[in-house]
MIDOSE-1310 file (N, C-alpha, C; in nm, 2 decimals, decimal comma, always signed):
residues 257
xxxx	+11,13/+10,98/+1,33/+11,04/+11,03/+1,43/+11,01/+10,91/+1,52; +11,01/+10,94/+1,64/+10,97/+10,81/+1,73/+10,82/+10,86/+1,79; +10,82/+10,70/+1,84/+10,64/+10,71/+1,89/+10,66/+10,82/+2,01; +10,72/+10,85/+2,09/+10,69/+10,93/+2,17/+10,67/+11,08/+2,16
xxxx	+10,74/+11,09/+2,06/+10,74/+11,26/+1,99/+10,58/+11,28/+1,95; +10,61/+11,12/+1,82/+10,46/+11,15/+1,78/+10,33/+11,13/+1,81; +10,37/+11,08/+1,96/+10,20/+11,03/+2,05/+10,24/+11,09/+2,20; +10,17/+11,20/+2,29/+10,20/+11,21/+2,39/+10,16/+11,05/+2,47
xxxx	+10,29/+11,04/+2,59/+10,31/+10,92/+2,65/+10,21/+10,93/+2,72; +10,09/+11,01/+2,84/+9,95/+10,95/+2,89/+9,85/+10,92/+2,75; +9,86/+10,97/+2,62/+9,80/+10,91/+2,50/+9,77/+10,76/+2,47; +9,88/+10,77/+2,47/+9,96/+10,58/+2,48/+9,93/+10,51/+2,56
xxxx	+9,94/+10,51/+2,68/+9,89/+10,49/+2,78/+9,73/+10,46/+2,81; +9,65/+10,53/+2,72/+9,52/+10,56/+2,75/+9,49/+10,46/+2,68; +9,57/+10,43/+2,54/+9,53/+10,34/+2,42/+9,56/+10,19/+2,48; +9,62/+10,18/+2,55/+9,67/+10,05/+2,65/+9,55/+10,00/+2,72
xxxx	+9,51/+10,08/+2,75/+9,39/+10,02/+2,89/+9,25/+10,02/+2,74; +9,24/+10,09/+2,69/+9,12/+10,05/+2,61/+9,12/+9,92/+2,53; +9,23/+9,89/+2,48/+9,27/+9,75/+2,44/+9,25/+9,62/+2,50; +9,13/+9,56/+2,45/+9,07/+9,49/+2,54/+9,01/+9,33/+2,40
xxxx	+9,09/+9,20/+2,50/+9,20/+9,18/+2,59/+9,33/+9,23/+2,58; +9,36/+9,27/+2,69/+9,51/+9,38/+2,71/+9,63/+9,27/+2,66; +9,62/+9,24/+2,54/+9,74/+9,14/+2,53/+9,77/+9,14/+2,37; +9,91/+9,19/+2,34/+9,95/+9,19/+2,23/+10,05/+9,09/+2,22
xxxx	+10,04/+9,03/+2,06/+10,15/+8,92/+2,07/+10,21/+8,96/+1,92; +10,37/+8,96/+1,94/+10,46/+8,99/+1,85/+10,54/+8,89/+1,83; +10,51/+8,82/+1,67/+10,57/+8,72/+1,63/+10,71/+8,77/+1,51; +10,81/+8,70/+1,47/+10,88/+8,71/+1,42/+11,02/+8,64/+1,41
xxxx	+11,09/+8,62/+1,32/+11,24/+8,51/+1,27/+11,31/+8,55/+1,40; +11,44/+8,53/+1,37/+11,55/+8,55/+1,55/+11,58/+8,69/+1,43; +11,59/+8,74/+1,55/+11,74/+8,90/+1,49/+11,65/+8,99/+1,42; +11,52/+8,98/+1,43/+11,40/+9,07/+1,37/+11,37/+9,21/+1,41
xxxx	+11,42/+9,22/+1,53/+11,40/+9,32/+1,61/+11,28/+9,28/+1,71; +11,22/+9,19/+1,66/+11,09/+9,15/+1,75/+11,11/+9,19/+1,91; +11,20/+9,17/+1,97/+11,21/+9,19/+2,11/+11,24/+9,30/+2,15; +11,32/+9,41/+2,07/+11,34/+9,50/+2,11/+11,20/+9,59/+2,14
xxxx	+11,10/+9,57/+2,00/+11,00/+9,61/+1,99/+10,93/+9,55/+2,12; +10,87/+9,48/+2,11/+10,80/+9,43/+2,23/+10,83/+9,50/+2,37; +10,97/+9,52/+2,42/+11,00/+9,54/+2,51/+11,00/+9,67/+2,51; +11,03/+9,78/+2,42/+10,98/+9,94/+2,41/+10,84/+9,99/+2,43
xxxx	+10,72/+9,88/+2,37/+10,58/+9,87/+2,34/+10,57/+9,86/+2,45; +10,59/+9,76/+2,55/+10,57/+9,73/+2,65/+10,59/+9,85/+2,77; +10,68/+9,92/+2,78/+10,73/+10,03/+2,83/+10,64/+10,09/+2,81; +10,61/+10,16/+2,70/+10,49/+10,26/+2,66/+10,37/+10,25/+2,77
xxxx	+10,33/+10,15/+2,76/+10,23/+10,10/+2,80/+10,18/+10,05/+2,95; +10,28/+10,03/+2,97/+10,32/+9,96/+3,12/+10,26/+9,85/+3,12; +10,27/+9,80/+3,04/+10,22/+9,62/+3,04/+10,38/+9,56/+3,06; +10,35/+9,38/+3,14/+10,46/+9,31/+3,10/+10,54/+9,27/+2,98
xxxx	+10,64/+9,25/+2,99/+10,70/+9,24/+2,90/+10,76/+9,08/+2,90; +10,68/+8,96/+2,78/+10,69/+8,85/+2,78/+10,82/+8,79/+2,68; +10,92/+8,78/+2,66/+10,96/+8,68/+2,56/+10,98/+8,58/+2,62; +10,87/+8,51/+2,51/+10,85/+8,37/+2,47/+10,99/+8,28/+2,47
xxxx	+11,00/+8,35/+2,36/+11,17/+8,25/+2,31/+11,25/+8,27/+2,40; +11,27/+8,32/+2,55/+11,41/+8,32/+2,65/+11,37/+8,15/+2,69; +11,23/+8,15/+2,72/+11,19/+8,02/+2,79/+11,27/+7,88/+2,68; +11,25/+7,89/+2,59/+11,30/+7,75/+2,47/+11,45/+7,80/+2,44
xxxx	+11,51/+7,90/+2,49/+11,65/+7,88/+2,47/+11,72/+7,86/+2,63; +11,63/+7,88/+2,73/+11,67/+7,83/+2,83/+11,70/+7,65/+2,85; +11,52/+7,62/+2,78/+11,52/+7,49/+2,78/+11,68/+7,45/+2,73; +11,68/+7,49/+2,61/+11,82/+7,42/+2,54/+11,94/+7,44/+2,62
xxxx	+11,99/+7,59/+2,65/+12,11/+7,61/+2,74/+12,10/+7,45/+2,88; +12,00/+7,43/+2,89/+11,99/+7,35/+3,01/+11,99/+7,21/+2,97; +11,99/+7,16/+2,86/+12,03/+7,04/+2,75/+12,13/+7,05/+2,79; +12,21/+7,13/+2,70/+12,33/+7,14/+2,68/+12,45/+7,13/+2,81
xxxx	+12,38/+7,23/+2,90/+12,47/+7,21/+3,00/+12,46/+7,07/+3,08; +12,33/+6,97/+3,04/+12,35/+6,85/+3,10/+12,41/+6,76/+3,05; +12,46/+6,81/+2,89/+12,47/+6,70/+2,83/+12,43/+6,62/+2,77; +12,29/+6,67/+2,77/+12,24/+6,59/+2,67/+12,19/+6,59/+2,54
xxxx	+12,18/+6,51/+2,46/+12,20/+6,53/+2,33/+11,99/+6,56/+2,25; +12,10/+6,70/+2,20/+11,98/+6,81/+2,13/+11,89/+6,66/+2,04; +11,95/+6,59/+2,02/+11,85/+6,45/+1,92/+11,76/+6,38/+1,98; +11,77/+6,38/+2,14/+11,73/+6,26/+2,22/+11,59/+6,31/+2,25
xxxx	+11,49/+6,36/+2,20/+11,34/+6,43/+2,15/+11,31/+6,38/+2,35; +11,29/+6,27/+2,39/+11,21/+6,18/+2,50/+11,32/+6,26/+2,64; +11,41/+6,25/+2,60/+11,52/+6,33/+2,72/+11,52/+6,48/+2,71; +11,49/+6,57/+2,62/+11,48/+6,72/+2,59/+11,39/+6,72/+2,69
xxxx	+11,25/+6,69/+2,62/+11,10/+6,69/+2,70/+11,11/+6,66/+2,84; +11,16/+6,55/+2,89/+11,18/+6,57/+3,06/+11,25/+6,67/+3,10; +11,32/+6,70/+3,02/+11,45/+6,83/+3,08/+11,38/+6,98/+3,10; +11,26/+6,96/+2,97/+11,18/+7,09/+2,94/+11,05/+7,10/+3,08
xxxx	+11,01/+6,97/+3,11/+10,93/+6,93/+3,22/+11,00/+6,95/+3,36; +11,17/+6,91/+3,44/+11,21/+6,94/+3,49/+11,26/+7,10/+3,53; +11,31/+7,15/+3,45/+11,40/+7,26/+3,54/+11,27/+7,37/+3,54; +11,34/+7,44/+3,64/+11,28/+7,51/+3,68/+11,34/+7,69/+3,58
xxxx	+11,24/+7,74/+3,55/+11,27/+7,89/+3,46/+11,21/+7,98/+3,48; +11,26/+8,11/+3,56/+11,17/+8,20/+3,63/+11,24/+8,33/+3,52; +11,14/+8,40/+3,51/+11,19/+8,54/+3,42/+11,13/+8,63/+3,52; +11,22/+8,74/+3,56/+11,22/+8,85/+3,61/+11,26/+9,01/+3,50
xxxx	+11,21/+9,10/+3,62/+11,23/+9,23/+3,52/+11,39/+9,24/+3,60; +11,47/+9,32/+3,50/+11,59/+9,33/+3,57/+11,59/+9,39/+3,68; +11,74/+9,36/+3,76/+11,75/+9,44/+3,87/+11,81/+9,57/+3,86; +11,82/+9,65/+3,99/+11,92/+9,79/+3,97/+12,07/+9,74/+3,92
xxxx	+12,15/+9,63/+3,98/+12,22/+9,57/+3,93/+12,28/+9,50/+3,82; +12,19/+9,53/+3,75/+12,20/+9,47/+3,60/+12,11/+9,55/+3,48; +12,20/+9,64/+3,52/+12,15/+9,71/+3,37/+12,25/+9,71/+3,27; +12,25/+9,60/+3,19/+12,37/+9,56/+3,10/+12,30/+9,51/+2,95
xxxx	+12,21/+9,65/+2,93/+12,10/+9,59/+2,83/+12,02/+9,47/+2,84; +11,98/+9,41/+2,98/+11,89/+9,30/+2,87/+11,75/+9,37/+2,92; +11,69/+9,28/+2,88/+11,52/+9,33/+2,86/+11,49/+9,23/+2,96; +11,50/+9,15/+2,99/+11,47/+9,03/+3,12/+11,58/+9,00/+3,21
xxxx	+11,58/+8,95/+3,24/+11,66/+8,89/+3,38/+11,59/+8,69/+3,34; +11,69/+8,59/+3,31/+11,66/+8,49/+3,30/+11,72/+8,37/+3,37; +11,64/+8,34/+3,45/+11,72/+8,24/+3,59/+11,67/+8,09/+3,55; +11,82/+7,97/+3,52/+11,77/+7,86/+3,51/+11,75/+7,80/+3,64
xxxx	+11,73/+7,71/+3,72/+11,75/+7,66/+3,85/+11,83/+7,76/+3,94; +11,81/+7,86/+3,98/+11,87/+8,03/+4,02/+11,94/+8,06/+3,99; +12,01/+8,02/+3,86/+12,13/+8,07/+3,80/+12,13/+8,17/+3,67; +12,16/+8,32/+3,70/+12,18/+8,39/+3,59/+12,21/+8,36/+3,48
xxxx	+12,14/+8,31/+3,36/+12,17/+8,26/+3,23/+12,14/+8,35/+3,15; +12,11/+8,47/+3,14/+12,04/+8,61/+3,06/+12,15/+8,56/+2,93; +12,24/+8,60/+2,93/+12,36/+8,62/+2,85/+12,38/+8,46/+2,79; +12,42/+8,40/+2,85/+12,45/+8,24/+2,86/+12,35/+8,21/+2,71
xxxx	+12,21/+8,20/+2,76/+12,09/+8,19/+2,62/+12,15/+8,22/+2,51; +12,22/+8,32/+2,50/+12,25/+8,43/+2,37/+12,38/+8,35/+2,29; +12,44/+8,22/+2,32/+12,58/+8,17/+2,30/+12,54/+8,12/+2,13; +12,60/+8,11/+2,05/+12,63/+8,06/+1,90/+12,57/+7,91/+1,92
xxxx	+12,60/+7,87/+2,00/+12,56/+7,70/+2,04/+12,44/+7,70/+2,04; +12,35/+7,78/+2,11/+12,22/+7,79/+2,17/+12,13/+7,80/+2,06; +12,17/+7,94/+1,97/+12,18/+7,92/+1,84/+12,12/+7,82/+1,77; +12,19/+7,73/+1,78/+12,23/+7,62/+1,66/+12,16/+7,53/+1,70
xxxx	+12,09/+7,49/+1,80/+12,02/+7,43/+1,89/+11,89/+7,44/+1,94; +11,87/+7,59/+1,90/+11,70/+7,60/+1,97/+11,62/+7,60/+1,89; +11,60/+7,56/+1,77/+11,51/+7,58/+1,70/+11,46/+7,38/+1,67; +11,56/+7,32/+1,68/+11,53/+7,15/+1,70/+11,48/+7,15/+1,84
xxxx	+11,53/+7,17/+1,96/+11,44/+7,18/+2,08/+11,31/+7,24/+2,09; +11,31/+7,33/+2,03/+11,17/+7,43/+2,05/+11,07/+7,35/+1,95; +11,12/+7,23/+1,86/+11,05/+7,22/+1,78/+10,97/+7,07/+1,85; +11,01/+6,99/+1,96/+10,96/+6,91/+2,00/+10,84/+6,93/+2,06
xxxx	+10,72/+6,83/+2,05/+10,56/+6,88/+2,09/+10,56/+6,86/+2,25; +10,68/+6,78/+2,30/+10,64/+6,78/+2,47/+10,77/+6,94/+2,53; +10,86/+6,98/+2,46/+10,90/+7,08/+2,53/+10,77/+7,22/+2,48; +10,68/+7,22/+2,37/+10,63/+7,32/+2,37/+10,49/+7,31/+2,44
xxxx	+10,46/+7,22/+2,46/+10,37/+7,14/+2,58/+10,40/+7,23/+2,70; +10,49/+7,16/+2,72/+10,59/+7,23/+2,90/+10,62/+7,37/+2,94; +10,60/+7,45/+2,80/+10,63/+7,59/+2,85/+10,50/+7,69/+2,74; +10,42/+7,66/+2,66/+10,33/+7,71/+2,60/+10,20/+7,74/+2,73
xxxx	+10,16/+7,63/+2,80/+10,09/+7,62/+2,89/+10,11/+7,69/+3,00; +10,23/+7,73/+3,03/+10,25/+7,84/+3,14/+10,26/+8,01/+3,04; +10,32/+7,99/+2,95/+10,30/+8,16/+2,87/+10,15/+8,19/+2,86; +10,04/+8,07/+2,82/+9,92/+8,14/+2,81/+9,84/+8,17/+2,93
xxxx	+9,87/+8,10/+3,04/+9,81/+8,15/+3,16/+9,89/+8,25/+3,22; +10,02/+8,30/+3,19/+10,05/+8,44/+3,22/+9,97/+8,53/+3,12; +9,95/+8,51/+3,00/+9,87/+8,61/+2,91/+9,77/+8,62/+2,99; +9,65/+8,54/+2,99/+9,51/+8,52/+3,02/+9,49/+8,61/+3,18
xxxx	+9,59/+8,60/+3,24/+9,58/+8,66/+3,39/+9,56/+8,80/+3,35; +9,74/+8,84/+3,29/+9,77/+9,02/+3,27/+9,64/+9,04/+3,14; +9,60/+8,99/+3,04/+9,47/+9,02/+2,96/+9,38/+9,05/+2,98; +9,29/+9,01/+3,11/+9,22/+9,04/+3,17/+9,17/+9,10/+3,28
xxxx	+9,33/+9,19/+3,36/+9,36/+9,28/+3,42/+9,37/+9,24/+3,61; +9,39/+9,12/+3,57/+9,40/+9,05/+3,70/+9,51/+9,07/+3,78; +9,61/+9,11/+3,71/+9,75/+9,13/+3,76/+9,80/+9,23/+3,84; +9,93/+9,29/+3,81/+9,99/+9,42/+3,86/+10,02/+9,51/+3,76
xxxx	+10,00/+9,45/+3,58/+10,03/+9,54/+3,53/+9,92/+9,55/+3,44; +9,83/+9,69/+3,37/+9,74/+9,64/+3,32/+9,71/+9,55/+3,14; +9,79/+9,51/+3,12/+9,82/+9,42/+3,00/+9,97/+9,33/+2,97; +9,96/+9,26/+2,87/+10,08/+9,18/+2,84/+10,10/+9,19/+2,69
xxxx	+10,26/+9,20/+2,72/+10,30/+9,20/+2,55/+10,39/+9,08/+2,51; +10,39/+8,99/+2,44/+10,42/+8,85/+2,40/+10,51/+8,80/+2,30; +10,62/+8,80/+2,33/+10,69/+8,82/+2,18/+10,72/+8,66/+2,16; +10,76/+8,61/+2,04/+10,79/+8,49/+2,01/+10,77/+8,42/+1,88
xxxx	+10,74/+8,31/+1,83/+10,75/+8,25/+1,75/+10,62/+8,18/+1,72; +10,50/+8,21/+1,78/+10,40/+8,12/+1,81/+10,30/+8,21/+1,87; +10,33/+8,35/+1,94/+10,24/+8,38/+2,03/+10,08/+8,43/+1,96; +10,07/+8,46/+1,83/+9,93/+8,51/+1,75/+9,88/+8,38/+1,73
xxxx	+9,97/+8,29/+1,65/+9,86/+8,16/+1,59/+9,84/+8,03/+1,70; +9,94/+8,03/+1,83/+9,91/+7,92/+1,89/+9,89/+7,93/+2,07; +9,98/+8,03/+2,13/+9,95/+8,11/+2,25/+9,88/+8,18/+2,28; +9,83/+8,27/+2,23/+9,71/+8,37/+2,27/+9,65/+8,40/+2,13
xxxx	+9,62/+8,32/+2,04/+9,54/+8,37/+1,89/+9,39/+8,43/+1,92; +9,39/+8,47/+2,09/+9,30/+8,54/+2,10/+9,30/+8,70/+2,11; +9,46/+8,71/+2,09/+9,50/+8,84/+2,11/+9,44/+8,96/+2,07; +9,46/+9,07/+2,11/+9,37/+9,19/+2,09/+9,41/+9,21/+1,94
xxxx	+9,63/+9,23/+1,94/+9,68/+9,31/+1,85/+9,80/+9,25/+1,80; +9,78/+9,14/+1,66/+9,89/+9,07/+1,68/+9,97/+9,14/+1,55; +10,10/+9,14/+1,58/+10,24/+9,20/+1,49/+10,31/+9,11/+1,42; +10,38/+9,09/+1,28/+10,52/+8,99/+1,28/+10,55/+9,13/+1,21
xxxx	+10,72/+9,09/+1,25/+10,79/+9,16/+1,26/+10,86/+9,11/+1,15; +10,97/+9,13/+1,08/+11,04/+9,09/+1,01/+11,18/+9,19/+0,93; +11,24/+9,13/+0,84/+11,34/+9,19/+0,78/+11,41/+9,08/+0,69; +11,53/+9,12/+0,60/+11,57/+9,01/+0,53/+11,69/+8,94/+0,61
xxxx	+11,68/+8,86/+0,58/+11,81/+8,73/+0,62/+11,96/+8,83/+0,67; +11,97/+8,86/+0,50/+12,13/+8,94/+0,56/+12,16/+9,05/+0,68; +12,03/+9,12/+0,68/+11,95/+9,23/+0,76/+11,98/+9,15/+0,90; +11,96/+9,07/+0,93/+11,92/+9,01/+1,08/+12,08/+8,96/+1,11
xxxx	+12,12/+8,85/+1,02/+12,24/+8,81/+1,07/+12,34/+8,92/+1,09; +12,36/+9,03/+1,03/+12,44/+9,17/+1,07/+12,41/+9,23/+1,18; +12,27/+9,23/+1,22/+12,23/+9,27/+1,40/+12,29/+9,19/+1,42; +12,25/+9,03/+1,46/+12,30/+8,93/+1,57/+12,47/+8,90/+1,53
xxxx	+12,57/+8,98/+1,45/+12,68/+8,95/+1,44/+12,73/+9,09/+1,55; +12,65/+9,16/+1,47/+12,69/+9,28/+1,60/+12,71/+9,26/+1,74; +12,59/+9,19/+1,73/+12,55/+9,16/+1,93/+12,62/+9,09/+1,97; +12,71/+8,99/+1,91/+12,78/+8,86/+1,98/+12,94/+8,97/+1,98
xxxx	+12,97/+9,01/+1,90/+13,08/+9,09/+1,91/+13,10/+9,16/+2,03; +12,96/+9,28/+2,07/+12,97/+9,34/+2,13/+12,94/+9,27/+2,30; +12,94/+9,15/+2,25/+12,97/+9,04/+2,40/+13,10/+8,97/+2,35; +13,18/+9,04/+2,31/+13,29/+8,99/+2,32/+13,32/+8,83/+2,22
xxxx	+13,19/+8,78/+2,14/+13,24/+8,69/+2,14/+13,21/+8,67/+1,94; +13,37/+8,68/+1,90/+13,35/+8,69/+1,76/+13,33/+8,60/+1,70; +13,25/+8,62/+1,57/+13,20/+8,48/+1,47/+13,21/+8,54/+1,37; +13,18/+8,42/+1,26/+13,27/+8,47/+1,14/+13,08/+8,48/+1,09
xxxx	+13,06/+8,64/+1,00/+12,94/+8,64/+1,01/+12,89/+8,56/+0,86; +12,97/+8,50/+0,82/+12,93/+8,38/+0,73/+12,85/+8,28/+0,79; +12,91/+8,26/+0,91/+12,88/+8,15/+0,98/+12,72/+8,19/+1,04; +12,76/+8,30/+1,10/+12,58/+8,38/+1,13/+12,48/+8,34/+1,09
xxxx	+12,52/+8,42/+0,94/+12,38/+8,43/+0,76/+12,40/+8,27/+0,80; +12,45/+8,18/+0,73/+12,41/+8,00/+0,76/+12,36/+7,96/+0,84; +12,39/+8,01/+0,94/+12,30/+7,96/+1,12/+12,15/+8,06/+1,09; +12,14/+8,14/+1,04/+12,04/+8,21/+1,06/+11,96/+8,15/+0,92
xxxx	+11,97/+8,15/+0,84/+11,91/+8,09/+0,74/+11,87/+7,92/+0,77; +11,94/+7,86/+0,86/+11,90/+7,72/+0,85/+11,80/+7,73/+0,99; +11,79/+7,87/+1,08/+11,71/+7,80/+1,16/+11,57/+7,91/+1,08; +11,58/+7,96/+1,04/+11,47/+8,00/+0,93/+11,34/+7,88/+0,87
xxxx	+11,49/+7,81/+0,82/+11,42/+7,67/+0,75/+11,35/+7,57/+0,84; +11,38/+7,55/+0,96/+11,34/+7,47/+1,02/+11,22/+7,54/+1,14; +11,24/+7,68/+1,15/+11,14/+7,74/+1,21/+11,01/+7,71/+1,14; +11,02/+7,72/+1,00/+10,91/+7,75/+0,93/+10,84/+7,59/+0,85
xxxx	+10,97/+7,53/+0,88/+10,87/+7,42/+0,82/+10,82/+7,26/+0,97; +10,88/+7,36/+1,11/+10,86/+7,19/+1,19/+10,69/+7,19/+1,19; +10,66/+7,04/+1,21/+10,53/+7,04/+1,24/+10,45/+7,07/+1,33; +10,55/+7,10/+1,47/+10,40/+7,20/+1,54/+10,46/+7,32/+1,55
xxxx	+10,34/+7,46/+1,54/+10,37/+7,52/+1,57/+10,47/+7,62/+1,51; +10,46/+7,59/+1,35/+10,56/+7,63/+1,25/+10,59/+7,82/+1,30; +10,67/+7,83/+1,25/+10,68/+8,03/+1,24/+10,57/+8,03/+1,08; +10,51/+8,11/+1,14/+10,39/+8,20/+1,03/+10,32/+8,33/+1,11
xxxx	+10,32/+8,41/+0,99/+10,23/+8,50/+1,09/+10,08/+8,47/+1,03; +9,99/+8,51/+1,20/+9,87/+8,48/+1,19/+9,81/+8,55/+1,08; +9,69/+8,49/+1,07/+9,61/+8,54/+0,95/+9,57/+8,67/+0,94; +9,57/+8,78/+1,06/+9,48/+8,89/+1,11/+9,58/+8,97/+1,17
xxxx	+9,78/+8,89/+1,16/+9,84/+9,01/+1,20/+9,88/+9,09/+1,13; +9,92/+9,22/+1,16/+9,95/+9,34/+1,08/+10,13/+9,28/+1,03; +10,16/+9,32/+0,90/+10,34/+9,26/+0,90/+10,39/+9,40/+0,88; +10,55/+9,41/+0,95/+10,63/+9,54/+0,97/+10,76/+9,47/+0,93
xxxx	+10,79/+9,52/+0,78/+10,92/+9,49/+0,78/+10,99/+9,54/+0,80; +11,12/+9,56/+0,87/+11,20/+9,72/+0,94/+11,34/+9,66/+0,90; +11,38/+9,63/+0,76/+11,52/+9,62/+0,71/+11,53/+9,76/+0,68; +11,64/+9,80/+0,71/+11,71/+9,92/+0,72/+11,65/+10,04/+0,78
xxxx	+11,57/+9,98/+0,89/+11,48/+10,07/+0,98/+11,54/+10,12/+1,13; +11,51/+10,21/+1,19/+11,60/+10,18/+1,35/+11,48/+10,12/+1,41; +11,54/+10,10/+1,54/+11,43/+10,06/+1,64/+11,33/+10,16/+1,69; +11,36/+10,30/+1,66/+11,24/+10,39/+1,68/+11,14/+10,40/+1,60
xxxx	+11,16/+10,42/+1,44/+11,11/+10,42/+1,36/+10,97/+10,32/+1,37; +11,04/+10,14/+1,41/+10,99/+10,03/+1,40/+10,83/+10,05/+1,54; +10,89/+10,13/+1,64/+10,80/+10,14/+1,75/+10,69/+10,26/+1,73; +10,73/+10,35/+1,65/+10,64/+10,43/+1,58/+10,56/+10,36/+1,49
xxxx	+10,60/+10,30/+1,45/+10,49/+10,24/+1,36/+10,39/+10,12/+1,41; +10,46/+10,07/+1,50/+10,35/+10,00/+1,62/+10,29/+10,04/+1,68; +10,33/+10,18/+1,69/+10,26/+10,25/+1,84/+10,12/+10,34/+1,71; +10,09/+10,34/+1,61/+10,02/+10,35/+1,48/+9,93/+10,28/+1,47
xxxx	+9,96/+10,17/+1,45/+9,87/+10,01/+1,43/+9,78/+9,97/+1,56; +9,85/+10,03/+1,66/+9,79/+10,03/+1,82/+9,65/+10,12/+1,82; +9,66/+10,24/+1,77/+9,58/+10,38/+1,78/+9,49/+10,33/+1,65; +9,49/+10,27/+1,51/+9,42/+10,20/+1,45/+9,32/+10,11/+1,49
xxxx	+9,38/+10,03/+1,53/+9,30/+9,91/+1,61/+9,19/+9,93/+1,73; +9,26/+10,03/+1,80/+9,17/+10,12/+1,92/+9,05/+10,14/+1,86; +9,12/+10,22/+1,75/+8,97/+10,31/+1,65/+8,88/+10,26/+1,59; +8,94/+10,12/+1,57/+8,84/+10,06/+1,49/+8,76/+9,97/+1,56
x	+8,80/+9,94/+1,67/+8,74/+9,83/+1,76/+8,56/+9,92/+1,84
């Protein structure tokens, strides 16, 4: 059963604008579904649709393409301070599944982000305190604007690695999302296939497990869910199912507020 069957869509809707601050943040590992969710919730609702994590795999794609080396902590941080990273909603042009449109220095990198390399790479970038400095500070003044209904849409939905305990821990409605290890690396083996670009999904489960490790134990800013979020684990779940049960914890939270 999906949320829409089981909640008329002006329902939903209604539950959105009472949600006050209008800002949900959905934390969770890579390959969790977290984004898919976000970006369905988000639809529901007609709030923005934020992932966090395009910004810190941009930072890295933009390492990488300069060359420079994912170790050099003092050279990441200028790089994360330099470029420029604008997220847009897609265009009519690009309806090729993504949920954003992500431009490094005006260049379409949507897809590029998504590479095995990037991977293996963004979770030591994301983990330095001057690249989350450089782009934490701009995600919470996009929260704080659409939160408090100053925007064009009336709320924001926040997906990421950080967004309950260190971006908006003021949030109305915070989520982690989750699933098991093997669970996630079989989505993101799927996804890279279905971009053409095959891996051995041995190789996946190890890349996915080691940035697990390092999500959860760097010193700022570790992966944890907040203390007051609701947890959804959706191994062997679809993505409807997973939005029905968000769109649940939403109409809870309304009710009890």
């Amino acid at each position: 059963m999906t949320a829409t069957s089981e909640f008329h869509h002006q329902d939903i809707l209604a539950l959105g604008r009472q949600l006050r601050p209008a800002v949900i943040a959905i934390d969770g590992p890579a390959a969790s579904g977290k984004s898919t969710l976000g970006f369905r919730l988000a639809g529901l609702l007609d709030y923005l649709f934020l992932d966090t994590g395009v910004m810190y795999r941009a930072v890295t794609w933009a390492v990488l393409a300069q060359g420079i080396a994912c170790g050099d902590e003092a050279a990441v941080g200028d790089c994360a301070h330099a470029v420029d990273i604008d997220i847009r909603a897609p265009g009519a042009d690009q309806q090729d599944g993504r949920h954003t449109t992500v431009l490094v220095d005006g260049r379409d990198v949507t897809w590029l982000i998504r590479a095995p390399e990037v991977d293996r790479n963004v979770s030591v970038v994301s983990a330095y305190p001057e690249v989350r400095r450089a782009l934490t500070a701009k995600q919470r003044q996009i929260a704080h604007r659409y939160g408090r209904g100053d925007a064009d849409r009336p709320g924001i939905v926040l997906v990421g690695r950080d967004t309950g305990t260190v971006v908006v821990p003021d949030a109305a409605l915070k989520l982690y999302v989750d699933a098991t290890p093997e669970e996630r690396a079989r989505r993101r083996h799927r996804e890279l296939e279905k971009q053409g670009k095959p891996v051995d999904y041995d190789q996946v489960l190890a890349d996915m497990i080691r940035r697990d490790r390092i999500d959860s134990e760097r010193a700022v800013a570790p992966l944890r869910p907040a203390d007051d979020a609701i947890r959804i684990d959706n191994t062997g779940q679809d993505a409807g199912a997973t939005l029905a049960q968000a769109v649940r914890v939403l109409r809870q939270k309304v009710a009890s507020d």
